[in-house]
Structures are given as C-alpha cells and as structure tokens.
ChimeraX commands (.cxc) that place a marker at each C-alpha (Angstrom):
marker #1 position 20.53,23.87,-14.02 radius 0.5
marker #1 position 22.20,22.16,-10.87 radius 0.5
marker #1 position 18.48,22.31,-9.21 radius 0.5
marker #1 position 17.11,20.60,-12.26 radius 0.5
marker #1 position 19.67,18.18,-12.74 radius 0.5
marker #1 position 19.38,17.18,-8.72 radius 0.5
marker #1 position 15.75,16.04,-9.47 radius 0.5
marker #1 position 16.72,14.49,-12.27 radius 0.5
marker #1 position 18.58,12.49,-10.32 radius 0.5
marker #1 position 16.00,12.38,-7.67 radius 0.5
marker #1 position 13.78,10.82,-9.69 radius 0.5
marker #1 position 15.62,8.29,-11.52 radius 0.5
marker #1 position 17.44,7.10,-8.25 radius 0.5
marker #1 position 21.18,8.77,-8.66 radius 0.5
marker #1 position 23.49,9.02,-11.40 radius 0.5
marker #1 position 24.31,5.69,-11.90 radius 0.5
marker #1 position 20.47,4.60,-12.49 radius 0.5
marker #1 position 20.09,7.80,-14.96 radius 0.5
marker #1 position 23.33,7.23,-16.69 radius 0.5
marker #1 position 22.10,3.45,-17.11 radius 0.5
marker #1 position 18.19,4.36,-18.10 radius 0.5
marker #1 position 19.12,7.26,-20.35 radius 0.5
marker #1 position 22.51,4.40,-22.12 radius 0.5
marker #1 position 24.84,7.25,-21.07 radius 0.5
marker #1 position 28.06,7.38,-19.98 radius 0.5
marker #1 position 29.89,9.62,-17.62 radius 0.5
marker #1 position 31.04,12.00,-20.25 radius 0.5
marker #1 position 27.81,12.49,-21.76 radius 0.5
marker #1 position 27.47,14.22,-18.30 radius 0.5
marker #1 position 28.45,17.71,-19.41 radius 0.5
marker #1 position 26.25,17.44,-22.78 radius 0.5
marker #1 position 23.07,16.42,-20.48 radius 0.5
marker #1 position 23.13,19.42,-18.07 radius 0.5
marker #1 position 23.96,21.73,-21.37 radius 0.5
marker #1 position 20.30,20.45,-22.72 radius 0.5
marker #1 position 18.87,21.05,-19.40 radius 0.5
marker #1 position 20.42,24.79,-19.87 radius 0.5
marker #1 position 18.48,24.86,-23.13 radius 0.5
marker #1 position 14.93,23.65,-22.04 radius 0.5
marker #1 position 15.12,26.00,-19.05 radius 0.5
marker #1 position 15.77,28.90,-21.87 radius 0.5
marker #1 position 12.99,27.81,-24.20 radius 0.5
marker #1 position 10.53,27.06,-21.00 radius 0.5
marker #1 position 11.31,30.44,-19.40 radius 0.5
marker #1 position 11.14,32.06,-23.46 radius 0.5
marker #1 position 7.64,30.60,-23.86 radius 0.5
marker #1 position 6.19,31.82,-20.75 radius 0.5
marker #1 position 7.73,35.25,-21.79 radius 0.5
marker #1 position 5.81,34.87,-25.24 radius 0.5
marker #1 position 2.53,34.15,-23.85 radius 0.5
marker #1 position 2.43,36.17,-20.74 radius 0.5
marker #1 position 0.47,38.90,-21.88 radius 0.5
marker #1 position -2.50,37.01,-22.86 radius 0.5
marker #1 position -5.49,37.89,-22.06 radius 0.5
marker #1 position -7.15,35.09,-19.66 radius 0.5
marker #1 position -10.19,33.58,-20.71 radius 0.5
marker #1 position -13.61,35.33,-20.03 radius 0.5
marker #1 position -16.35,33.88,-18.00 radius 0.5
marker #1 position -18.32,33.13,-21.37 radius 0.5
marker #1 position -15.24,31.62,-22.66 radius 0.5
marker #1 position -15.42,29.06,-19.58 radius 0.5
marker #1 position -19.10,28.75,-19.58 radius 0.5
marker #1 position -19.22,27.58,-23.42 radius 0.5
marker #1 position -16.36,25.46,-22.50 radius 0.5
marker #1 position -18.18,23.63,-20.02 radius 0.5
marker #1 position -21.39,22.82,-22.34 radius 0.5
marker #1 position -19.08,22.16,-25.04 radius 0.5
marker #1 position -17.27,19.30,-22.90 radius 0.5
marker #1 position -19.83,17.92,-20.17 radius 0.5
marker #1 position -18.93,14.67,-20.62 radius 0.5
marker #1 position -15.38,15.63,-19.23 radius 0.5
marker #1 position -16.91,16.63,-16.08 radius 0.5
marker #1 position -19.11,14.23,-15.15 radius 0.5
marker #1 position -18.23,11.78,-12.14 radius 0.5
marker #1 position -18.41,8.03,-12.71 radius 0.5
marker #1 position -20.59,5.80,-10.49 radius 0.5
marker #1 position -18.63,5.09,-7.58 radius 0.5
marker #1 position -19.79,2.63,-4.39 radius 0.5
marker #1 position -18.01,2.34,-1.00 radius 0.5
marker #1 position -17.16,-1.69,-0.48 radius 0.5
marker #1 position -15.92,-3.72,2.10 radius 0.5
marker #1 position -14.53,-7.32,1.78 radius 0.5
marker #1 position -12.88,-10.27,3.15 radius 0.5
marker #1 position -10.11,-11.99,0.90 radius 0.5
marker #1 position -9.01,-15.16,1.62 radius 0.5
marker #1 position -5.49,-16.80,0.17 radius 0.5
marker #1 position -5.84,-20.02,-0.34 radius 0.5
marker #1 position -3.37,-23.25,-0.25 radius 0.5
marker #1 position -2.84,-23.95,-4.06 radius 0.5
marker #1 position -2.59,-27.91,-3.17 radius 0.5
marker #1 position -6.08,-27.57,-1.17 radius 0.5
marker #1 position -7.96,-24.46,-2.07 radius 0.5
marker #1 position -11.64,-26.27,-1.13 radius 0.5
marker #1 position -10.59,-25.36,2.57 radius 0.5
marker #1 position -10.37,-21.94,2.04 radius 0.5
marker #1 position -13.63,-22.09,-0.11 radius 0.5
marker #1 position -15.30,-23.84,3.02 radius 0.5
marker #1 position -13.84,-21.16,5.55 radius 0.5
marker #1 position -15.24,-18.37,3.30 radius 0.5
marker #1 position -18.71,-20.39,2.99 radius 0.5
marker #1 position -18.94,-20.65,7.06 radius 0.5
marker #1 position -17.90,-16.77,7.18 radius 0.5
marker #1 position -21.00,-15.62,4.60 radius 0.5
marker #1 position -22.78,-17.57,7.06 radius 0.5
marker #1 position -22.43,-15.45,9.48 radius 0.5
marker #1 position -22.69,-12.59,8.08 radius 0.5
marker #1 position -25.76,-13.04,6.75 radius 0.5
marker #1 position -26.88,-14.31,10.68 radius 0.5
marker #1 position -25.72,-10.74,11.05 radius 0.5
marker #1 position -22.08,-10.32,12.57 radius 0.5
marker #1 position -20.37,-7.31,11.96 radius 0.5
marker #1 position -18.33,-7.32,8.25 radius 0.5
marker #1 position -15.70,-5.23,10.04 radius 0.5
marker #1 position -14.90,-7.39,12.51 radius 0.5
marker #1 position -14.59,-11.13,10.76 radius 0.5
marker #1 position -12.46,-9.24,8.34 radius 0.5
marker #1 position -10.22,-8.11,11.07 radius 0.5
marker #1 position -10.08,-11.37,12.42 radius 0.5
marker #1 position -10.18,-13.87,8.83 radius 0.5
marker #1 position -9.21,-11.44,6.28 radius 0.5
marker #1 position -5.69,-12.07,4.39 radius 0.5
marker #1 position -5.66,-8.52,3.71 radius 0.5
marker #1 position -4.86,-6.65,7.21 radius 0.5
marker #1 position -6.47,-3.42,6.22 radius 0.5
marker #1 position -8.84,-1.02,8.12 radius 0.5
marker #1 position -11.78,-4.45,8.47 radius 0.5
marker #1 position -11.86,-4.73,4.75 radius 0.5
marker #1 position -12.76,-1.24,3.92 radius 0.5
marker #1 position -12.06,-0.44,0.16 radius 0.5
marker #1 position -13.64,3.11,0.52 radius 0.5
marker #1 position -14.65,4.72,-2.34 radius 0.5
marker #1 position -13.58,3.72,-6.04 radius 0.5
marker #1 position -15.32,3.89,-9.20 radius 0.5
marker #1 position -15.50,0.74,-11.49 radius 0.5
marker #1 position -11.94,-0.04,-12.88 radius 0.5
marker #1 position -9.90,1.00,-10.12 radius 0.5
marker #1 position -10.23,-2.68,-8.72 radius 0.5
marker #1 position -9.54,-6.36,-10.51 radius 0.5
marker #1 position -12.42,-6.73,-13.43 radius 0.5
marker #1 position -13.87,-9.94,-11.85 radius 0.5
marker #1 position -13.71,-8.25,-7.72 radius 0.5
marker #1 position -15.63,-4.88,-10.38 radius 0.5
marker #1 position -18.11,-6.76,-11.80 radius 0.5
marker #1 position -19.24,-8.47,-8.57 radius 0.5
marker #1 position -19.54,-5.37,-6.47 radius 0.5
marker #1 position -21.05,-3.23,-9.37 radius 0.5
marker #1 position -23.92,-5.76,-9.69 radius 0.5
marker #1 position -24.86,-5.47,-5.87 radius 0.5
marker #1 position -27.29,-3.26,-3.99 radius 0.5
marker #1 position -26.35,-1.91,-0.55 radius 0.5
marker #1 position -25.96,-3.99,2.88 radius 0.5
marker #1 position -26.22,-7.18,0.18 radius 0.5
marker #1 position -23.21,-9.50,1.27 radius 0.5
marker #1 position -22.12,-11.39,-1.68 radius 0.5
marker #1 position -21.56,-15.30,-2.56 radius 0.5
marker #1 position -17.88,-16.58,-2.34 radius 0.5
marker #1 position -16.58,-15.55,-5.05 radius 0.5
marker #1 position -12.90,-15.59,-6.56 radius 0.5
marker #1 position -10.15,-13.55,-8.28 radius 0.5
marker #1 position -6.26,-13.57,-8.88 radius 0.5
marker #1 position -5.94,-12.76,-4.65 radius 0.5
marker #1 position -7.91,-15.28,-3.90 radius 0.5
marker #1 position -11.73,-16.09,-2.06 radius 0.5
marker #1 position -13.74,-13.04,-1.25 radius 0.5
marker #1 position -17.05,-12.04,0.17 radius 0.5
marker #1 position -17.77,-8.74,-0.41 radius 0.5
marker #1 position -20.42,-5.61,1.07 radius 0.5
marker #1 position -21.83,-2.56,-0.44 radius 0.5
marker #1 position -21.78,0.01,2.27 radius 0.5
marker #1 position -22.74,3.24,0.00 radius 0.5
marker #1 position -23.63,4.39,-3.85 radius 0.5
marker #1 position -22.99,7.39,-5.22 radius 0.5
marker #1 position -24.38,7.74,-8.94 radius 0.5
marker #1 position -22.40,9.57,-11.67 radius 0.5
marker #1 position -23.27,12.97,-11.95 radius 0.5
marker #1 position -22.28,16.03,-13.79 radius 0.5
marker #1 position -19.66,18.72,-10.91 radius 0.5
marker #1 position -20.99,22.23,-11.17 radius 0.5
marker #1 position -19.09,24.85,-13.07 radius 0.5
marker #1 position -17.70,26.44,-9.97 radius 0.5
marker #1 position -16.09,23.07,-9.10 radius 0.5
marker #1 position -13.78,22.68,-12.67 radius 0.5
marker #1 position -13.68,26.41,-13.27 radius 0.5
marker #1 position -10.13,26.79,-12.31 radius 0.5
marker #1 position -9.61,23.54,-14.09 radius 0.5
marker #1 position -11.09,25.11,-17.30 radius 0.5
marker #1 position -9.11,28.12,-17.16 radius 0.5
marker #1 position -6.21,26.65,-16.98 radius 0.5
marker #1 position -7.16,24.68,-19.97 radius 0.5
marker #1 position -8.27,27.26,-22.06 radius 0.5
marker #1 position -4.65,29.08,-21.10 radius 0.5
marker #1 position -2.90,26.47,-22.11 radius 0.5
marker #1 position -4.67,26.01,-25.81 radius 0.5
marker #1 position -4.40,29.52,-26.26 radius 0.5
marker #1 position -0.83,29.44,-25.08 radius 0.5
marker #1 position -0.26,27.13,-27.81 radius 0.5
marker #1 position -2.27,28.58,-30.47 radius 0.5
marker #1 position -0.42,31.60,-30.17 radius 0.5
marker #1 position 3.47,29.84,-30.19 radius 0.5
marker #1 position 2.56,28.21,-33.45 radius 0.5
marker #1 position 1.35,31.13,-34.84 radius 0.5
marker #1 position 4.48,32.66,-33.95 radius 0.5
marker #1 position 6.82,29.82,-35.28 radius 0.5
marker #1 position 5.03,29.88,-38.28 radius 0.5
marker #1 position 5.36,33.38,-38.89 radius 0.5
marker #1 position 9.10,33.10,-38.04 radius 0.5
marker #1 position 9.78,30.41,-40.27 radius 0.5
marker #1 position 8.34,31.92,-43.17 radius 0.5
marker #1 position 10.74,34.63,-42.96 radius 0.5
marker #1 position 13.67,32.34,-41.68 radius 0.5
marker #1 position 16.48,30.90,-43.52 radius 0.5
marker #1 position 16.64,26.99,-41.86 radius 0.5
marker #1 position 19.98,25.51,-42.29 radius 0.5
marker #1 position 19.98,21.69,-40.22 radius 0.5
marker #1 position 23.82,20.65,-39.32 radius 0.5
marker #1 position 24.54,17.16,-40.24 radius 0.5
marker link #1:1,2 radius 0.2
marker link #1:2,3 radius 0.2
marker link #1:3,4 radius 0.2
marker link #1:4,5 radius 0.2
marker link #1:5,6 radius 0.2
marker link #1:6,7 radius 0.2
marker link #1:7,8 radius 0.2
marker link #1:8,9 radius 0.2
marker link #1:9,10 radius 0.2
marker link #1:10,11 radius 0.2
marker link #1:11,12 radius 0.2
marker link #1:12,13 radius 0.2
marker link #1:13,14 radius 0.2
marker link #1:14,15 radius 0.2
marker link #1:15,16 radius 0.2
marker link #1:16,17 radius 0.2
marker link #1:17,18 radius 0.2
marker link #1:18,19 radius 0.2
marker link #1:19,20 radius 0.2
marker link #1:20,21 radius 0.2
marker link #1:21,22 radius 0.2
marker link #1:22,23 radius 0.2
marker link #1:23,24 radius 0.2
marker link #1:24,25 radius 0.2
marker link #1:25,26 radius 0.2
marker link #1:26,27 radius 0.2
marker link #1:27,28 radius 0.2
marker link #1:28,29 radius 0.2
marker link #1:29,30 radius 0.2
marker link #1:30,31 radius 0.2
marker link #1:31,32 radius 0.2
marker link #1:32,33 radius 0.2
marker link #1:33,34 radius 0.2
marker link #1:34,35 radius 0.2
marker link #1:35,36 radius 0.2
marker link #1:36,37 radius 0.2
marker link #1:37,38 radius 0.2
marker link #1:38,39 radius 0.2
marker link #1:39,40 radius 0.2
marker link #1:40,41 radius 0.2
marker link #1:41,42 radius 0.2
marker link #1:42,43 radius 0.2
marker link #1:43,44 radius 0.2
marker link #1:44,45 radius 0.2
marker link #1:45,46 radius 0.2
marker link #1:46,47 radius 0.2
marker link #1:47,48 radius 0.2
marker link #1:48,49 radius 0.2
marker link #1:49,50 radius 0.2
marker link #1:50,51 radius 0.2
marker link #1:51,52 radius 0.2
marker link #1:52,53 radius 0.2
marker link #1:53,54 radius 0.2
marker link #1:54,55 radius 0.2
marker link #1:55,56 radius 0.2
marker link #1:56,57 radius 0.2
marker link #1:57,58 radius 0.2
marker link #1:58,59 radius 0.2
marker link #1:59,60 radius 0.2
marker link #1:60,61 radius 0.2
marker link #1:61,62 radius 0.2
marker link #1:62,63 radius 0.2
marker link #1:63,64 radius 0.2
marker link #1:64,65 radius 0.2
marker link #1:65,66 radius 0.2
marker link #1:66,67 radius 0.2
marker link #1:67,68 radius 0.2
marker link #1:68,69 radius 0.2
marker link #1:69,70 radius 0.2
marker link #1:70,71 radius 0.2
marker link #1:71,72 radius 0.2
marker link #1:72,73 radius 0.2
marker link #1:73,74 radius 0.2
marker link #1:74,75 radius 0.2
marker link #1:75,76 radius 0.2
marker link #1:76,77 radius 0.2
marker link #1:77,78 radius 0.2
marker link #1:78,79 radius 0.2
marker link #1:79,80 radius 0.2
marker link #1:80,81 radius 0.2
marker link #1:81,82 radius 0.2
marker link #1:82,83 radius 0.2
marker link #1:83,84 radius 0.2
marker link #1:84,85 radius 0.2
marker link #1:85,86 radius 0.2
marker link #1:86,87 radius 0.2
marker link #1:87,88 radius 0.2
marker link #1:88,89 radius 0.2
marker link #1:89,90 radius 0.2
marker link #1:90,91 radius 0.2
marker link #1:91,92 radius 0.2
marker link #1:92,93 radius 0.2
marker link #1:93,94 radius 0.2
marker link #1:94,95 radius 0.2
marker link #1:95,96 radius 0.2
marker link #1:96,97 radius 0.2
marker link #1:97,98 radius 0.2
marker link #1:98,99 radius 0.2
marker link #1:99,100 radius 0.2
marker link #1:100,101 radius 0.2
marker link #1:101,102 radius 0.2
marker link #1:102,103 radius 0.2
marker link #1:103,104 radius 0.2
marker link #1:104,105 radius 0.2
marker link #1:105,106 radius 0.2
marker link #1:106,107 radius 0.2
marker link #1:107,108 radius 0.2
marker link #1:108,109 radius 0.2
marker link #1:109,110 radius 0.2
marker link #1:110,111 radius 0.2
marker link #1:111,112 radius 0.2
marker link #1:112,113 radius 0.2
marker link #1:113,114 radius 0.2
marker link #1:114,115 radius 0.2
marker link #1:115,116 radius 0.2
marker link #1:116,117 radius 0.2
marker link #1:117,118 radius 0.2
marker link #1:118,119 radius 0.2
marker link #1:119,120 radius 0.2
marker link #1:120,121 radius 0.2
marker link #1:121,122 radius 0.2
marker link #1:122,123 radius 0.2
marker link #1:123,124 radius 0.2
marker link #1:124,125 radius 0.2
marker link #1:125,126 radius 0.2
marker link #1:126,127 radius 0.2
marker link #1:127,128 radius 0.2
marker link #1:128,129 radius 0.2
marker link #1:129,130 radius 0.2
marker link #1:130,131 radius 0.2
marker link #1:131,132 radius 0.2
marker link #1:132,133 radius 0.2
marker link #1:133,134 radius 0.2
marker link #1:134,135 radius 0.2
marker link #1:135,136 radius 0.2
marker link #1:136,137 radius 0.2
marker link #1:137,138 radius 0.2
marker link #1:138,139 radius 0.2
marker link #1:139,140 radius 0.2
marker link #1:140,141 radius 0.2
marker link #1:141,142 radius 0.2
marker link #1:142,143 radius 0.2
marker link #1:143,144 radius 0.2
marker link #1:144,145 radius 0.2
marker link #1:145,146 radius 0.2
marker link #1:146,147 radius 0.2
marker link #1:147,148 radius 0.2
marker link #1:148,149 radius 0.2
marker link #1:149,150 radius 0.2
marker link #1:150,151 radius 0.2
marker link #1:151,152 radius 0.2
marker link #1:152,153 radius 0.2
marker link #1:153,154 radius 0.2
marker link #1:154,155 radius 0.2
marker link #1:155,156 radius 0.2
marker link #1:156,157 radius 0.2
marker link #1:157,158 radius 0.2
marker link #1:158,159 radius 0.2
marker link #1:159,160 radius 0.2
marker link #1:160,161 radius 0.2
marker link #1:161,162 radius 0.2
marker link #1:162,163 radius 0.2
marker link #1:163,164 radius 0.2
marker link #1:164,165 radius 0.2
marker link #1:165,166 radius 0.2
marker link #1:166,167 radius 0.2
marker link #1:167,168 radius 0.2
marker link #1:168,169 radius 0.2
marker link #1:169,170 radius 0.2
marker link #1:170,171 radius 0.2
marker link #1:171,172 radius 0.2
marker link #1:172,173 radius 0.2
marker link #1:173,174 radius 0.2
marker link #1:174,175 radius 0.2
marker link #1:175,176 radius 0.2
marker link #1:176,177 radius 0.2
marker link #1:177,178 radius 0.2
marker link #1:178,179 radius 0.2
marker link #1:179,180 radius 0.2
marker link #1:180,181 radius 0.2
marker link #1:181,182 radius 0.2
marker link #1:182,183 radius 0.2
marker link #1:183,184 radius 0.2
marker link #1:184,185 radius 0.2
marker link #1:185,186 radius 0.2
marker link #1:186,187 radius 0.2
marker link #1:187,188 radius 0.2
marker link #1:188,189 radius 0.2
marker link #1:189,190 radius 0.2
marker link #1:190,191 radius 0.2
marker link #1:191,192 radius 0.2
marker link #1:192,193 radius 0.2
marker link #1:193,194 radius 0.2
marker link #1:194,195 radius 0.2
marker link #1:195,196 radius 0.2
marker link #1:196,197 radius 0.2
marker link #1:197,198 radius 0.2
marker link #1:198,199 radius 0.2
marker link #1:199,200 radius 0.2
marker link #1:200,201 radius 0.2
marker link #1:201,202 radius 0.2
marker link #1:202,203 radius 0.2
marker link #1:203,204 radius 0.2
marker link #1:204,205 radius 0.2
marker link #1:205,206 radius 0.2
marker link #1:206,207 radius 0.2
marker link #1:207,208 radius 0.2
marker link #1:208,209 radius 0.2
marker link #1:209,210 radius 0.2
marker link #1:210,211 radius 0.2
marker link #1:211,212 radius 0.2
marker link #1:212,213 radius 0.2
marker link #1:213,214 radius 0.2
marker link #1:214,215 radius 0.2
marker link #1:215,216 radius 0.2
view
C-alpha cells in the first residue's frame, strides 16, 4: 500500500497536488490508502483466478493475425528535414523573403543541414525530423511533406510556427510486420481476452447464486 500510494504521489506531484486533483482533503487520507488496500486485493485475486490458463496455441495466434491484419500493418512513414522560420508579426514579408533567398540556395545545391543550422528558428540536429508517419506533425507541415518525392526541396510554405522549407530524405511505404514481430504482442492479447472471458464467467456464475444486498 505505502509503495502504491508513493507513486501515487509521484505521479500527481505530492500530496497537496493529489489531494487538490482528486477534491480531497487531508482526512480523506486514511479512506484513499484503504481503497488502494482493496484494488491491490482484487488485482492480486484476479491474477490468482486466471493463472492457470492455458496460454494461447500457435494456431490461436496465427488465426489471430489473419483475423486482424489491418492492426499490424505500418503506416507510410518518410524521413524529413526542414528549416522554420519565426517571423515578426508587424513584418512577416521579411521572413518570407529570407526563406525565398534560402530555397534558392538550396536548390543551387547547399547542404539542407547546414543553412538550417545556421537560419533555422528551430536549433535541432540541422532540421532533421527523422522518421514520423503522417499525423504526428501539424496537418498543413503533413500535407506538404506527404505530397513530395525524395531530395525535392519544397516552396515556402507556412504553418502555426511559422515559414518553412522542407526535404524528403527517405520513404518507407506501409507494410504489413511479420507474425514473429507482434507474436508476443498477440499473446498477450489473446491472454488478456481470455483472462476476461473467464472473470465474467465467474461473476456471473457467482451472482446467480449470490444474495446482493447494496448499503445506502
């Protein structure tokens, strides 16, 4: 209980910032760490429950996987580069202007890395996004890069952060990860639906035979 209720507190930033999130007060304390008692009990009866299940089979997996390819399929992903550029809100044309002169020369052929070292508002490793598949960056920055072909350096173009020019560096297309490379993932699925297939079996059994009294 006092290892559960430390990262309790751990994760809501002391006891002042859990008493305030949870609208408790001090001498709620005592009733808190009892119903921390009682999900430790349940959690720990469950696992006793369910323990001697049998894991899933390799057919079990296998018709898991065809049943739910779409689950395990990649998305497109590209690796990017860019260079954003901030602009002054009372004169954002000379921004637009730098930008223009830096396409320029990138398209006389100076390296991407390097201008965005030197230009770029965003100090990161010379504009390198990495990989990321489409949604992970603003919609209009996504819909710019996802529309380019590799080595193409874009037109000025702008978002909520500003100017940008942006590269393609690398594509990957979406494609479907072997079974060895989710099987774990699978299993672990399959345990858990079991798992709780098997407790509501149980419950319902129980509570046909039960006599359920609720306290006011």
């Amino acid at each position: 209980v006092d290892n559960e209720y430390a990262l309790l507190l751990q994760r809501h930033g002391g006891e002042k910032n859990l008493l305030r999130n949870y609208r408790l007060h001090s001498r709620d304390l005592p009733k808190l760490k009892q119903d921390i008692e009682t999900n430790i009990k349940v959690k720990q009866f469950l696992l006793d429950l369910t323990k001697n299940l049998p894991l899933p089979g390799e057919e079990d997996v296998s018709a898991y996987y065809q049943q739910n390819e779409d689950r395990f399929v990649l998305p497109e992903q590209i690796h990017a580069a860019h260079i954003v550029m901030r602009p002054n809100p009372a004169k954002p044309q000379v921004a637009y202007e730098e930008m223009k002169a830096l396409r320029q020369r990138l398209l006389a052929g100076e390296n991407f890395a390097a201008l965005a070292t030197e230009h770029s508002s965003c100090q990161d490793d010379g504009g390198d996004l990495g990989w990321f598949a489409a949604g992970k960056m603003a919609a209009g920055f996504d819909a710019v890069v996802f529309s380019m072909n590799v080595g193409e350096i874009s037109p000025v173009f702008l978002t909520e952060f500003g100017f940008h020019i942006a590269t393609v560096y690398d594509q990957k297309a979406k494609e479907l990860q072997p079974l060895a490379a989710v099987r774990q993932e699978i299993v672990e699925t399959l345990k858990t639906e079991r798992g709780d297939d098997f407790i509501a079996a149980w419950v319902d059994e129980h509570k046909s035979k039960a006599v359920i009294q609720v306290e006011e």
